[in-house]
N, C-alpha and C positions, 0 to 999 in steps of 0.2 A: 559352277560359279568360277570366274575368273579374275584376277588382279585385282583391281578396286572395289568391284562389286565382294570379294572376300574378304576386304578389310571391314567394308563397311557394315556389313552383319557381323564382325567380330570384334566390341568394341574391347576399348583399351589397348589398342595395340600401339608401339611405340609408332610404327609405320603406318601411322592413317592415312585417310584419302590425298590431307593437304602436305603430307610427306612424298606418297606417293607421286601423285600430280607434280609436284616442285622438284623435293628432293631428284629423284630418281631419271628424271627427263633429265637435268646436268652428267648423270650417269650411264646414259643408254649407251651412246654410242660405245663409249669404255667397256663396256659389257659386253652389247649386240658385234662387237669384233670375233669376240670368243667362238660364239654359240654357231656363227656360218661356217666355222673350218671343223668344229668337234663333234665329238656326239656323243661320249661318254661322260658325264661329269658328277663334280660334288659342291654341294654347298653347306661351305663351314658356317653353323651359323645360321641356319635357315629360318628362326623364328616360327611362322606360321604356316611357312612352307611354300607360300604363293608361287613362288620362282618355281619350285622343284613339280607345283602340278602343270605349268605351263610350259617349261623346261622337259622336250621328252628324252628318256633316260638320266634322267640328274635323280640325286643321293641327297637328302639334306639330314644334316647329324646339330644337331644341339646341346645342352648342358639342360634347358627348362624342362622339367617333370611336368609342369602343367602343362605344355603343349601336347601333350600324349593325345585326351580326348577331341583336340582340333584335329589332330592328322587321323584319325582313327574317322572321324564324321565326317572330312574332306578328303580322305581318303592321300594323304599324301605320303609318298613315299620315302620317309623319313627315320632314323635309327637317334635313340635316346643315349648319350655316355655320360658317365660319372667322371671321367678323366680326359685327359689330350692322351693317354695308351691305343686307345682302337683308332684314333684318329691316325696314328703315326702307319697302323695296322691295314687300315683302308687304304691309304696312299701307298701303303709300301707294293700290296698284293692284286691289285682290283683295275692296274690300267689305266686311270682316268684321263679322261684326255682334256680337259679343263677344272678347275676349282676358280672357286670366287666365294665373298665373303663382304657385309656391307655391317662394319663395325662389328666383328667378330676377333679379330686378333688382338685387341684390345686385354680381353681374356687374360693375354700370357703375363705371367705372374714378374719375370725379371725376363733380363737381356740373353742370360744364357738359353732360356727356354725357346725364346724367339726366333734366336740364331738356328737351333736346331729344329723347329718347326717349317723356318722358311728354306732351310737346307733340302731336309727332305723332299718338303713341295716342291722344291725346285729341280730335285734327282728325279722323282716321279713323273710330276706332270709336266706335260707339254706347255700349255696356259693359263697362268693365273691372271685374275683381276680380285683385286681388292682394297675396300676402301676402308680406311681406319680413322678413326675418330681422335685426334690430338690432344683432345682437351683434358685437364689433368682430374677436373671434375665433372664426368661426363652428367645428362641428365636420367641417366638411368644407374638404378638404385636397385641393391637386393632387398630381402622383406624386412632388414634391419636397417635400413637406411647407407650400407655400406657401399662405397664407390666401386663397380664392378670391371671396370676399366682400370685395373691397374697402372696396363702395358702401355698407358697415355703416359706414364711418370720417363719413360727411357725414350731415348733419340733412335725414331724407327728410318729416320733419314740414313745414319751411321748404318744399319742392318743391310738396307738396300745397300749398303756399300759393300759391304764386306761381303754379300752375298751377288754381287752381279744382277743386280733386279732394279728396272724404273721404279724412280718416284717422284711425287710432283705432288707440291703443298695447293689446296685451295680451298679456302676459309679456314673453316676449324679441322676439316677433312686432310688426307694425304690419299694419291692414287698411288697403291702399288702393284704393281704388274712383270711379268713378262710375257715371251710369245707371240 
């Protein structure tokens, strides 16, 4: 099963079909840059995994415990952390030669962590793409109603600075990139 046909047997996903279809066509090209020059990659963030089964050789690592028995029945190649530690671990040792991320950086809790998150990705790998959600009240919510999206609270514009990385506001989203 591939891309939309997997959302659509799998409901509740933040990324349904009318995400998928809209959203993500504004994103292709940003993305499909990457995937023609690389071949090793990761996806922070991967949710349900779609990318990483159509994606061949791509890593998708997440924080949701419930995604486990999706990648286990789709068979996606995906690793579970309880922290940003393996992540820093994966980039530092594994090569990659792309990462991307579609509202995952969000995640980082302050500016210090961010700085040093996109430091490394940026010693590491070759190409990043990733797109980050602005908004200070994202719509997605932990099982307590908590805003999961910290990282919307700090200026990710000021990071791409101080870090030598594109970015580029569009709507509620930012593209940030290099490579």
């Amino acid at each position: 099963m591939k891309g939309r046909d997997l959302y659509e047997k799998l409901p509740g996903s933040y990324y349904n079909r009318d995400n998928l279809t809209t959203g993500f066509k504004i994103y292709k090209d940003f993305f499909d840059s990457c995937f023609k020059v690389s071949s090793k990659g990761i996806n922070l963030g991967c949710g349900r995994g779609t990318s990483c089964k159509e994606l061949s050789n791509c890593l998708g690592v997440d924080f949701n415990r419930s995604l486990l028995p999706i990648w286990k029945v789709h068979q996606v190649p995906a690793i579970l952390i309880e922290n940003w530690v393996p992540v820093y671990l994966l980039i530092s040792y594994q090569n990659f030669d792309y990462c991307l991320s579609f509202d995952f950086m969000e995640h980082l809790e302050d500016e210090a962590e961010a700085l040093e998150l996109v430091a490394t990705l940026r010693a590491h790998v070759k190409i990043g793409r990733h797109i980050i959600d602005l908004k200070k009240r994202s719509g997605y919510r932990g099982p307590n109603g908590e805003n999961l999206h910290a990282g919307a609270s700090f200026d990710w514009a000021e990071i791409a600075r101080k870090t030598d990385i594109n970015f580029e506001v569009i709507g509620q989203h930012a593209k940030f990139w290099w490579g």
